[in-house]
C-alpha positions in Angstrom: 88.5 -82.2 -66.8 86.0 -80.6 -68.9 82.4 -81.3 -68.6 81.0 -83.4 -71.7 77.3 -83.2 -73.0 77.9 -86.5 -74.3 80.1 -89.6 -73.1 81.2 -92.4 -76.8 83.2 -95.2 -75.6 85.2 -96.6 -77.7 86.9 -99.1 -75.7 88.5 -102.3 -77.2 88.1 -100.2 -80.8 91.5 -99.6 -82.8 92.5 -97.1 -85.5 90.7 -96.0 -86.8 87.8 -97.1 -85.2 87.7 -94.8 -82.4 88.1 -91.8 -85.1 85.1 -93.0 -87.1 82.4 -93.2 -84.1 83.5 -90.0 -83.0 82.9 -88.2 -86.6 79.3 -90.4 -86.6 78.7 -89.1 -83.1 79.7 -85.9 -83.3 77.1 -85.6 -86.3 74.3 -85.8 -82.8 75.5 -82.7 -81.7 74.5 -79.5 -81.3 77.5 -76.9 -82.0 79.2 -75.9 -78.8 78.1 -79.1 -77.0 81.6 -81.5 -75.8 81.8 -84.9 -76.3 83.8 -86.9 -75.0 85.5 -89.8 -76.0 87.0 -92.7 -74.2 89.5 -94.9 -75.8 91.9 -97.6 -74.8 94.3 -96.9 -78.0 97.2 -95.1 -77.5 96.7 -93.7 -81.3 93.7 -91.3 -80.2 96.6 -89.4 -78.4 97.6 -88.3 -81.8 94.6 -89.0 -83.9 92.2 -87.5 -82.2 94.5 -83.6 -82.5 94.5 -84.0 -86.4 91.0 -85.1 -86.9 90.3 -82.1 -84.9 92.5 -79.8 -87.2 91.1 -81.7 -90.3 87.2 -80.8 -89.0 87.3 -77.7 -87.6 86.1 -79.5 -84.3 87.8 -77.9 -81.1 89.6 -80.5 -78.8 89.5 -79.1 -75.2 90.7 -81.7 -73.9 93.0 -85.1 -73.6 93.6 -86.9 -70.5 95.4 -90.1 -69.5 93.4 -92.1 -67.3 92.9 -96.1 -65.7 89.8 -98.2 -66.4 89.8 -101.6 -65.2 93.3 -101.3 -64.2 94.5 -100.4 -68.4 96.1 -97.4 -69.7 93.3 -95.6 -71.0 92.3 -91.7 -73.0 89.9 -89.5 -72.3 89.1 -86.9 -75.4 87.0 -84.1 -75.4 85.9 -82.5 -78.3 83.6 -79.4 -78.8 81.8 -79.3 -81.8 82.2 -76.1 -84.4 79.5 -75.5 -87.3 
């Protein structure tokens, strides 16, 4: 898992809800910090890879996970310029 500077949760959100926080959040950041994103929508799984391409933003990482017992995402995205 890759370490993240800064944790969004976006649980309970839906497309494209989780998308949106992320490109406000990701405004925070200073270039080569990770964020990461959690998400309970299975969209982010292929979302969160073509707002990456769209951006220029780096995604390092996406990884299945369980929180409170529901299918759950973990994205983590390294910001560029």
């Amino acid at each position: 898992m890759p370490k993240a500077d800064v944790r969004l949760d976006t649980l309970g959100l839906f497309c494209p809800m989780p998308i949106i926080h992320t490109s406000k959040k990701i405004k925070d950041l200073a270039v080569g910090q990770v964020l990461e994103v959690v998400s309970d929508d299975e969209g982010i799984k292929k979302d969160m890879p073509a707002w990456c391409e769209a951006t220029g933003h780096e995604l390092v990482g996406l990884e299945d996970d369980t929180i409170n017992h529901k299918a759950a995402y973990r994205a983590f995205v390294k910001k560029r310029s």
